[in-house]
C-alpha positions as CSV (number, residue, x, y, z in Angstrom):
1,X,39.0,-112.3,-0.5
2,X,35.9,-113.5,-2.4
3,X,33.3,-113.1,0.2
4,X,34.7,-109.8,0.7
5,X,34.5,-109.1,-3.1
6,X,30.8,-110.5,-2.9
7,X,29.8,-108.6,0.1
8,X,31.0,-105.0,-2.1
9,X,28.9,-106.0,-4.9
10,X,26.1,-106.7,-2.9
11,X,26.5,-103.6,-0.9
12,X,26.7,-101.5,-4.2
13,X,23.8,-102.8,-5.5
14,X,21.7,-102.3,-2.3
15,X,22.6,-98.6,-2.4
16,X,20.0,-97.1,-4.9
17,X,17.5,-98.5,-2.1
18,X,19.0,-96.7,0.8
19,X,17.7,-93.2,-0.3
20,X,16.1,-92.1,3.1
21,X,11.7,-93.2,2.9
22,X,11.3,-89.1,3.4
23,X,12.9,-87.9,0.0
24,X,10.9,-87.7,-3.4
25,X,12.2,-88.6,-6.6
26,X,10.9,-86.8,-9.2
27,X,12.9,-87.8,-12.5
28,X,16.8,-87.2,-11.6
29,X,15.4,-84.7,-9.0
30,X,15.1,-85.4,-5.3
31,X,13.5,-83.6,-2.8
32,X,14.3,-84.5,0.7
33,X,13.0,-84.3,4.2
34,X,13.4,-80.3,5.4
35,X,12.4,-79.4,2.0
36,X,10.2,-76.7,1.3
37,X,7.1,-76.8,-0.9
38,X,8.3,-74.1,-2.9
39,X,11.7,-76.7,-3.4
40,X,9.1,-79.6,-4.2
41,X,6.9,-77.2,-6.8
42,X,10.5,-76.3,-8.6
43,X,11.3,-79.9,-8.9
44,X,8.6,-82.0,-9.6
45,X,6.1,-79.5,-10.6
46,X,2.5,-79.3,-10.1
47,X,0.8,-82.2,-8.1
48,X,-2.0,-84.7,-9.5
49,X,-4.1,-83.3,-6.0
50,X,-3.3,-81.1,-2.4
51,X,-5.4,-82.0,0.4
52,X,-4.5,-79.1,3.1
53,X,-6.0,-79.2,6.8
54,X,-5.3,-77.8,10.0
55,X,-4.0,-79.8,13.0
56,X,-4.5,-78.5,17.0
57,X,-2.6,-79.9,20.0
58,X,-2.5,-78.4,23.1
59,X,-0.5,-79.4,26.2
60,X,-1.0,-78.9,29.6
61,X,1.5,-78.0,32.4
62,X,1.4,-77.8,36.1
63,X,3.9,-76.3,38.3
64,X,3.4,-76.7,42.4
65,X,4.1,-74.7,44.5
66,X,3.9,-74.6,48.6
67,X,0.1,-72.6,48.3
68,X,-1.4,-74.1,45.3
69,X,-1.2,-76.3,42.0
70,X,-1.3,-73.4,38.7
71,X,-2.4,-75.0,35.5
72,X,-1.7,-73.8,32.4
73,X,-2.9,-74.9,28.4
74,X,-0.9,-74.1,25.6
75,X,-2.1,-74.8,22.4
76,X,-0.7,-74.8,18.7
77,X,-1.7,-75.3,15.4
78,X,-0.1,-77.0,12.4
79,X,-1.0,-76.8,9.0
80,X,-0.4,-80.3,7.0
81,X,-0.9,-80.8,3.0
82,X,-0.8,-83.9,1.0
83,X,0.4,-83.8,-2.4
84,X,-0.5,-86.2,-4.8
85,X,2.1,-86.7,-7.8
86,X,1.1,-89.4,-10.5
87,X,4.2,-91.0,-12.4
88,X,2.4,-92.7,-14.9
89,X,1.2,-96.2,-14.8
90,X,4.8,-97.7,-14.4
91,X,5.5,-96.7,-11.3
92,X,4.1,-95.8,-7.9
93,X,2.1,-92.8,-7.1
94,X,3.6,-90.4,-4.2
95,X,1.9,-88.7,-1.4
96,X,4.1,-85.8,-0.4
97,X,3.0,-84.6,3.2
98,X,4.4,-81.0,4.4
99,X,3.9,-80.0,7.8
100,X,4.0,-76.0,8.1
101,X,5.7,-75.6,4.4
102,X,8.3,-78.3,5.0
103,X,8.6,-81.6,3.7
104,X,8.4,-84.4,6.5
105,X,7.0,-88.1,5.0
106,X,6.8,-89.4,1.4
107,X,4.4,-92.4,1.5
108,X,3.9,-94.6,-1.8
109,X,0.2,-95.0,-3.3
110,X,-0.7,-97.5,-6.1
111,X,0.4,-97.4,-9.5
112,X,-0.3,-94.5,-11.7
113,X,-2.7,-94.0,-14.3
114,X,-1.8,-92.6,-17.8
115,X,-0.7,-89.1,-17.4
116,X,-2.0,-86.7,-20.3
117,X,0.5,-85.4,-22.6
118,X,0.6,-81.3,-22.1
119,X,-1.1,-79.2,-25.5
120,X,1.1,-76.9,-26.5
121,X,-1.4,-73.5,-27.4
């Protein structure tokens, strides 16, 4: 009964780390993977930085047939934007990368640097 007491307390304990690597906390906030940068902009703001370019893939398809081999290209374009967000120097900047509006990786930069307190006019 013990161990299985143990194993809850452990469990509970290990849950705050479970939140899923695509989601960004931003205070009490989280924005999660499928969210759209309008979602992220009403949560956590303005970013430190954007970084936007353009990806192109194309793929190539052949279908057979009993005269002759048709090839066709078709090609697609993505746009992808990094946003930066800097937490301060206690924790972990964020780089929030949005394929096509829509949140899809959160990857975790160095430590912050002193945000500026906002002037009020």
């Amino acid at each position: 009964m013990r161990a299985l007491s143990a194993c809850l307390v452990v469990a509970c304990l290990a849950l705050p780390s479970l939140v899923h690597a695509s989601s960004l906390r931003c205070d009490n906030k989280l924005v999660s993977e499928g969210s759209t940068t309008d979602d992220a902009l009403i949560k956590c703001g303005e970013p430190m930085s954007r970084r936007t370019r353009t990806e192109y893939a194309s793929t190539r398809y052949k279908q057979k047939s009993p005269h002759e081999e048709v090839s066709t290209e078709v090609g697609s374009s993505s746009t992808v934007e990094e946003w930066t967000y800097n937490f301060g120097p206690h924790r972990l900047m964020q780089v929030a990368i949005f394929r096509d509006g829509r949140l899809v990786d959160v990857r975790s930069g160095n430590y912050g640097s002193e945000v500026p307190e906002k002037k009020n006019p």
